[in-house]
C-alpha angles and dihedrals in degrees: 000000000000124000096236121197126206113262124200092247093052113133122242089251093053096050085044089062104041099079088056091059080040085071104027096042125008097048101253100170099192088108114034097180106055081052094057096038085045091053091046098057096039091053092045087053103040090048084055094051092052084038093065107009131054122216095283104049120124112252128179124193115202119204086009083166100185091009106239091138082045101050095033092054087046099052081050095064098262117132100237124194109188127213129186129150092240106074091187091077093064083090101052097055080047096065092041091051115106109159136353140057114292122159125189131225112168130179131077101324086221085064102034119101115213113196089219147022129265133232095215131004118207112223098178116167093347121101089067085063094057132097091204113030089169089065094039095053093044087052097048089048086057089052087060124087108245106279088013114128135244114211107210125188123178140145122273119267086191096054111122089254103035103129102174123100128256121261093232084052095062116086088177119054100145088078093071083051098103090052094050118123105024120160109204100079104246117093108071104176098195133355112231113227126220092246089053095055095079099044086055094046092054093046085052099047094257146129140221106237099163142345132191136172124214152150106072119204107271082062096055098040093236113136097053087286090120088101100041088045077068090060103043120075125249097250088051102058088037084059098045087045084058086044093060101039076062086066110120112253104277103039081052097052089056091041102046117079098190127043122201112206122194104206134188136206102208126246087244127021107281118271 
């Protein structure tokens, strides 16, 4: 993946996006625990995707915002359309793109109309943004092959500080429907919890192949750790991070901020 520099014509939505690949690519260290917590889920997803798919299979990554899923899945021999909303960052993944196969398909994913189907679809950080995560997930299950996989990462709706409502408490979700979508990262509309995960996937079609927390809060820097996280080396905080992934079911489900699904849409239609 090319090293890319700022440039005085860039558009608003690419120097938006910079300081993210700052952190997540180019080693900027001003905030330690979106790096960890970055690494973390990166490493989670892309082990997923090796685990059920070989270089060659078909990914899509929706919302793949500045395209580092994208890029990285492409460099390792799987064939990547991107999708975003917002079609001016095409560009932008285009300047950091060095090998591999990567298409692009922007626009709304509930709008956008694939020719095939796909053997695994990357929902990264998404569902939080959704008004209705029933119907998402459901679209996103028509876009698999049959017994093709969804990777899923979210926060945790179970973690100790989370504030924000479930998604099955809530009898009114049209309401969130005007701040749906939104790119910037900070306007999470529900937190899914681990016991909701299930109930979606089988309204969807889906199963549950595989579900892991992770990410505690000296990792993420939540917690006011941010500034301690500059004084503790990387492999200790690595090896509190495993300590804590060790933690018996309940106590993880309040430590951990972020939660990676492997989902599978079944060979036939359930029953």
């Amino acid at each position: 993946m090319k090293h890319v520099t700022p440039g005085p014509d860039w558009p608003e939505s690419w120097r938006t996006s910079y300081p993210y690949d700052q952190l997540e690519l180019y080693g900027d260290t001003s905030c330690r625990g979106y790096g960890y917590a970055y690494a973390n889920r990166r490493d989670v997803t892309l082990a997923f995707v090796r685990q059920v798919a070989e270089p060659g299979a078909r990914v899509l990554d929706v919302a793949a915002a500045q395209g580092n899923f994208s890029l990285l899945l492409a460099e390792a021999g799987y064939e990547v359309t991107w999708n975003d909303l917002r079609a001016d960052l095409v560009d932008y993944v285009l300047l950091k793109h060095e090998t591999g196969v990567i298409h692009f398909a922007p626009g709304n994913v509930f709008d956008v109309g694939f020719p095939d189907l796909f053997d695994v679809v990357l929902i990264t950080e998404v569902i939080e943004h959704v008004a209705h995560p029933d119907q998402f997930l459901a679209r996103i299950a028509s876009l698999v092959k049959p017994g093709g996989h969804i990777v899923m990462t979210t926060p945790n709706g179970g973690y100790v500080q989370n504030r924000l409502p479930r998604f099955s408490d809530c009898p009114d979700p049209e309401r969130f429907e005007s701040v749906q979508f939104g790119p910037d990262g900070e306007d999470h509309i529900f937190l899914l919890h681990a016991d909701e995960v299930r109930p979606l996937a089988t309204a969807a079609g889906l199963k549950v192949v595989a579900l892991t927390l992770f990410t505690n809060p000296l990792t993420n820097g939540f917690m006011k750790t941010e500034r301690l996280l500059g004084r503790v080396p990387g492999p200790l905080v690595r090896l509190i991070e495993g300590v804590t992934q060790a933690l018996p079911g309940p106590l993880s489900r309040r430590v951990h901020t972020a939660m990676a699904v492997l989902l599978q849409r079944p060979e036939s239609p359930p029953g």
